[in-house]
Each structure stands twice: as structure tokens, then as C-alpha cells.
C-alpha positions, 0 to 999 in steps of 0.5 A: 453384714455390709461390713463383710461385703465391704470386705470381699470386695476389697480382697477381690480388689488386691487380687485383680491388681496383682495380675493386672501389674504381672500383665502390664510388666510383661508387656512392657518387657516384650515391647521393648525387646529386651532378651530372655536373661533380661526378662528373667532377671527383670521378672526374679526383680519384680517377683520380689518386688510383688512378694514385697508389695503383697506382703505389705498388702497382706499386712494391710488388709490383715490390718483391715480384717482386724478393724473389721472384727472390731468395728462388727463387735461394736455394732453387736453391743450397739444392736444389744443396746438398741434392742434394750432400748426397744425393749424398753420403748414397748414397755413405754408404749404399753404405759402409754396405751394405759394411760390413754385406756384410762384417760378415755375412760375418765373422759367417758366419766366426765361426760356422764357427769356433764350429762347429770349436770345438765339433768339435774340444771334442766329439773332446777329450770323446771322446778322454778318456772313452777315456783314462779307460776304458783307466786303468781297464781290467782291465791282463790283455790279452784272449787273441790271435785264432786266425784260420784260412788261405784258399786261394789260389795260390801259386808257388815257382821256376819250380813253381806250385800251389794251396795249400788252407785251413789252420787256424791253427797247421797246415801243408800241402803243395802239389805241382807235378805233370806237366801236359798232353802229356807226349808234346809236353812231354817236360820240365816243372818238378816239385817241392812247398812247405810252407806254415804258417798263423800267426793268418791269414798263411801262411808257407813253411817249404820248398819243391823245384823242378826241370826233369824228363823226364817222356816215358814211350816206352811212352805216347807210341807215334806213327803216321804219319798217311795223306796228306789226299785231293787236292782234286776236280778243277774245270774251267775255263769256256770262251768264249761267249756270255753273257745277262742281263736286267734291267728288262725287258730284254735285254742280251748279250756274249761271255765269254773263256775263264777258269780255275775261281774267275776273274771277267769284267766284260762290257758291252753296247752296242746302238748305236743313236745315232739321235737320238729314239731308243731305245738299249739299255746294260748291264753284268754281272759273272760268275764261273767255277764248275767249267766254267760261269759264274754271274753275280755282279751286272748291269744292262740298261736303255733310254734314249732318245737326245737328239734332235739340236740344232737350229742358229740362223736369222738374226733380231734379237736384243736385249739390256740394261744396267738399262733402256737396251736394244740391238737387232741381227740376227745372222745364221744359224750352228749349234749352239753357235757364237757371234756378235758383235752391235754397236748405234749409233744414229748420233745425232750432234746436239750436246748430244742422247744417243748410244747404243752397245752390245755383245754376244757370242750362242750357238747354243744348241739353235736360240735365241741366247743372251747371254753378255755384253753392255752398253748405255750412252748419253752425251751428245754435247758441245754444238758449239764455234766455229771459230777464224779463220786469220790473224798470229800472235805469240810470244816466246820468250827475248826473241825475238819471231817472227811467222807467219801460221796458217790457219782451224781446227775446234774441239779441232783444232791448227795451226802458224805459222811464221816463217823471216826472213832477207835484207838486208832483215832483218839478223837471221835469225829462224827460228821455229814455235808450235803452236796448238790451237783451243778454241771460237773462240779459238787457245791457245798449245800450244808455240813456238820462236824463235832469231835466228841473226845479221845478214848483214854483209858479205854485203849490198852 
């Protein structure tokens, strides 16, 4: 970039030094008063020497541009090499911060191993002041401890029992005696253990256990108690009638008779199915308690009937398929039948649009309405020419038929045929082609042609 306004700048330069030279030469013209036909003369000299003076200036800063070029090529392939050097830098930089990673990350290690060290130094400390303490310890072991016994429970055999804080050196007895209803359990495990008690740990030194009868007559004299009283008698509920409001209603129905402790579920229906009008519904449940019903949950309400539907009268109904719309008038049906509906608006003019449609209405409630329906518009095709009747020839393995065919419309068909024969014409020919004509022109569709042989002697 410095190169190239180096370049400018030197190119402004040539420019400002030839005008500069044509101004002070004609100053010095004009200052020494020299005619016209002296200036001009002067001035055509000094034109060519310009010419020449910038010619060779033109030359050297052509000459200059040239190195220029050179020298911005060069600094290109220096930048080139830079980069790759950076680029080679930040790879080093990459392994260097690697590096770094790791040796923290060994250093981190050492120091914890320094920490261990140091650990392990401390414990070595610790373990041989103890060393030394027990060397010069008084050799006499100190006295043994005398720890009493607490209690606890304990069990022998079949017998159980709590034994009970011993001091040291002591022993106690633990017994197993009789429990509970000697009436009920007549035998039960009796017996009794001896525990000692040695510097806290107990030790058993004997023990007994045996199933005994333990059942004393005297202690356990029984009576027959008196029989419970019977239950009181409940009565059973008999059929009636039943009633139970709710919302503010009435609702009634008869109950059949039932034992005391059973359920009925009775339901109410006034009956009034007038449509507009109000009919009455409920339903309760009761139970029989000692003769009389008492009711467990109900309900009782007024609703008003649904007025009846109203059926269709015959009118236009109109449906649609995006923004192309169908028109038909079905006629009058009731409530809840379905009626066809069809559209043609019978344009049948060549290349103009023809529309159709279809839909399937329901009575519902006095109004059609759609269940499904289209309406779609196509082009009619433009008109096509006729073709024009007349003698037509086909082949067919050599054979060649001929026939006539009469006029036909477009897009229709039509035969020739070709049934030759006689003295007249020794080879009898039997043949057929099917054309179809297409906007003027007949078209071969398919074709047969045989030739069954020549009369011979039949022809005198």
C-alpha cells in the first residue's frame, strides 16, 4: 500500500514539473521581449524538447511502475511467508501452552507427593517417640481393670429371664418362673442359671430348664357361663308408597316389600314428553330399618323437553369449492333425510369453461346442511374438423386392399372394406381398416388384407 502512494505522489510530481517548465519559459520569453515568430520558433524548439523530456520521463516512471510491480510481488510472497510463519508460530504457542498445561499439572503432583512425604515423615516422628516412650517405660505392667457387669436378658434352653448388674468377680442367679394363666397353660418351662461376672464379661457357670405342670385345681375352678341374650327382634317393611323431594320438587314411586337391613332403588318418571314442555325425573334409594324405610340418597328435578324439529321446505341451496360456487333447489323432505343436489351450467361453446358440481344436504332442524359437495370448471376443448369420406388404401404383408369410407366427425371411427373377387379379378382380396379421424385428417388404427387365390378353371 505505501508503494502505490509512493507511486501517485511521484506521478503528481512529473505533472507539476512540466507546467512549471512551459510557465517559466514563457516568462522568460516575454521578459526579454523577443517578437511572435521568436516565441513561436522558441516555443515549437522547446515543444520538442518537452516531448523529449517527457518521453524520457514517461520511460522512467514506466521503468519505475515496472520495479514497483516487482517489488509488491515480492512483498506478496514475503507476506505469504510471514503468515506461514505465524502460522507455524501459533501451532508453536499451542505446544508451548501444552507443555505448561502439563508441567502445572506435574508440579500439582509433586506437590501432593511432597504433602504425602511430609505425612508419612510426621507418622515416622510420632511412631518413634512412642518407640522410645515404651523403651523407657517402667517395665511393671499397671494393675488390670475391674469393670463391673450390666443387666441384661438372657436365655438358656427353652427358659428366659433378666439377669441383673453383677460387680466383678460375683455371680447371680437368674430364675424362670410360672407366667400367665396357669389355668390356660397348664405346662410351662421353669428352671434357673447361674451367671458370673469377670472384668465386664459375664460367663455362665450352670443352668436348669424343664416343661413342668404348673395347673393348680384349686385355683383354677371354672363355671358355665349364661348363654348371650338373643337379639331383639326387627321387623320387616311392607310395600308403599314412597316420597322425596329435592330442588324443589316432588318425586314418588312404590317400594315392594323387603326384609329389616335391605335396599331399594326406586325411579320416578312424570311422562310428559310434550315438546316445550316440562317433565319431571327422579331417582332415590331407601333402606328398611325395623319395619320402615329410611331414604339413603335422592334426586328429583325438572327439565324441559326438546321442542320438536322442524322439517325442510323446498328452496336453493349453494355450495362451494375455494371461490368457484354451485346452485341447485332440492325439494321439501323432513328432519333428518338427505337430499342430492347436481349443477351444469350446460356451456358447451369450444374453448369457453364449463362448470359441474355435486352435494349431498340434510334436514337438520328446518335448514339444509352440506355434508360434502364439489364445484369444479374446465375448459371445453376448441372444435376440431371433420374428415371427408372417400377411397382408401392399406397394406398389409405385401397385400395391398382398397375401400372406400364415408364422412366422419372428430375423435370418431370408421371402417372400409375390401371384399374383390370374380373373373374380372383373378385374386380374391378380402380385407378391412378401421380409421379414426383426428381434426381433418383419417389416421390408420388397424388393417387386415389376404388374397385367397385366383379362380382358375372356374372362369371360361
Amino acid at each position: 500500500m505505501q508503494v502505490h502512494k509512493e507511486t501517485r505522489l511521484f506521478n503528481y510530481g512529473v505533472i507539476v514539473m512540466r507546467v512549471l517548465s512551459v510557465f517559466i519559459i514563457c516568462c522568460a520569453l516575454l521578459v526579454s521581449g523577443v517578437s511572435y515568430t521568436q516565441i513561436s520558433r522558441s516555443s515549437e524548439g522547446m515543444a520538442r524538447q518537452l516531448v523529449s523530456v517527457r518521453n524520457m520521463i514517461d520511460n522512467f516512471a514506466a521503468a519505475i511502475r515496472a520495479r514497483v510491480t516487482v517489488i509488491e510481488t515480492e512483498m506478496d510472497a514475503v507476506e505469504g511467508r510471514m503468515d506461514a510463519a505465524d502460522t507455524r508460530m501459533d501451532g508453536f504457542d499451542t505446544r508451548v501452552d501444552t507443555v505448561e498445561t502439563n508441567l502445572t499439572g506435574l508440579a500439582t503432583t509433586v506437590s501432593s507427593l511432597e504433602s504425602a512425604v511430609s505425612s508419612v515423615r510426621s507418622s515416622l516422628s510420632s511412631h518413634n517417640r512412642r518407640i522410645s516412650a515404651l523403651e523407657n517405660a517402667d517395665p511393671t505392667p499397671p494393675p488390670p481393670s475391674t469393670n463391673n457387669c450390666t443387666q441384661r436378658n438372657v436365655s438358656w434352653g427353652a427358659c428366659r429371664g433378666l439377669q441383673p448388674a453383677i460387680p466383678h468377680g460375683t455371680t447371680a442367679t437368674v430364675r424362670d418362673v410360672a407366667q400367665g394363666d396357669i389355668c390356660t397353660n397348664r405346662t410351662q418351662d421353669i428352671g434357673s442359671a447361674t451367671y458370673r461376672c469377670n472384668n465386664g464379661t459375664v460367663t455362665r457357670t450352670g443352668q436348669n430348664c424343664a416343661r413342668r405342670n404348673v395347673y393348680i385345681a384349686s385355683q383354677c375352678e371354672t363355671t358355665t357361663p349364661p348363654p348371650p341374650p338373643p337379639p331383639p327382634t326387627m321387623s320387616n317393611c311392607s310395600a308403599t308408597n314412597l316420597t322425596w323431594s329435592a330442588n324443589g320438587q316432588t318425586c314418588s314411586a312404590r317400594a315392594i316389600a323387603t326384609s329389616h337391613g335391605n335396599g331399594r332403588a326406586l325411579t320416578y318418571n312424570q311422562g310428559n314428553v310434550t315438546p316445550g314442555q316440562y317433565n319431571i325425573t327422579g331417582s332415590a334409594e331407601f333402606t328398611c330399618v325395623d319395619g320402615t324405610f329410611r331414604r339413603q340418597r335422592g334426586s328429583c328435578t325438572r327439565t324441559r323437553n326438546a321442542s320438536a324439529p322442524d322439517n325442510c321446505v323446498a328452496g336453493n341451496v349453494t355450495w362451494r369449492t375455494g371461490t368457484l360456487s354451485c346452485t341447485d333447489r332440492l325439494a321439501a323432505t323432513n328432519h333428518n333425510r338427505n337430499r342430492s343436489a347436481s349443477f351444469d351450467n350446460n356451456n358447451s361453446t369450444p374453448g369457453q369453461f364449463h362448470k359441474v358440481g355435486n352435494a349431498s344436504f340434510r334436514c337438520v332442524d328446518g335448514e339444509f346442511v352440506k355434508q360434502s359437495g364439489t364445484c369444479t370448471r374446465t375448459r371445453n376443448p376448441e372444435s376440431r374438423r371433420n374428415c371427408n369420406g372417400g377411397t382408401r388404401t392399406w397394406t398389409v404383408g405385401g397385400q395391398t386392399c382398397t375401400g372406400s369410407i364415408a364422412s366422419i366427425p372428430h375423435g370418431t371411427t370408421g371402417t372400409s372394406r375390401d371384399p374383390r373377387g370374380g373373373c374380372n379379378n383373378r385374386d380374391f382380396k378380402s380385407g378391412s381398416a378401421t380409421w379414426i379421424c383426428n381434426d381433418g385428417r383419417l389416421q390408420l388404427q388397424s388393417s387386415s388384407c389376404i388374397v385367397y387365390g385366383n379362380w382358375g378353371s372356374d372362369c371360361r
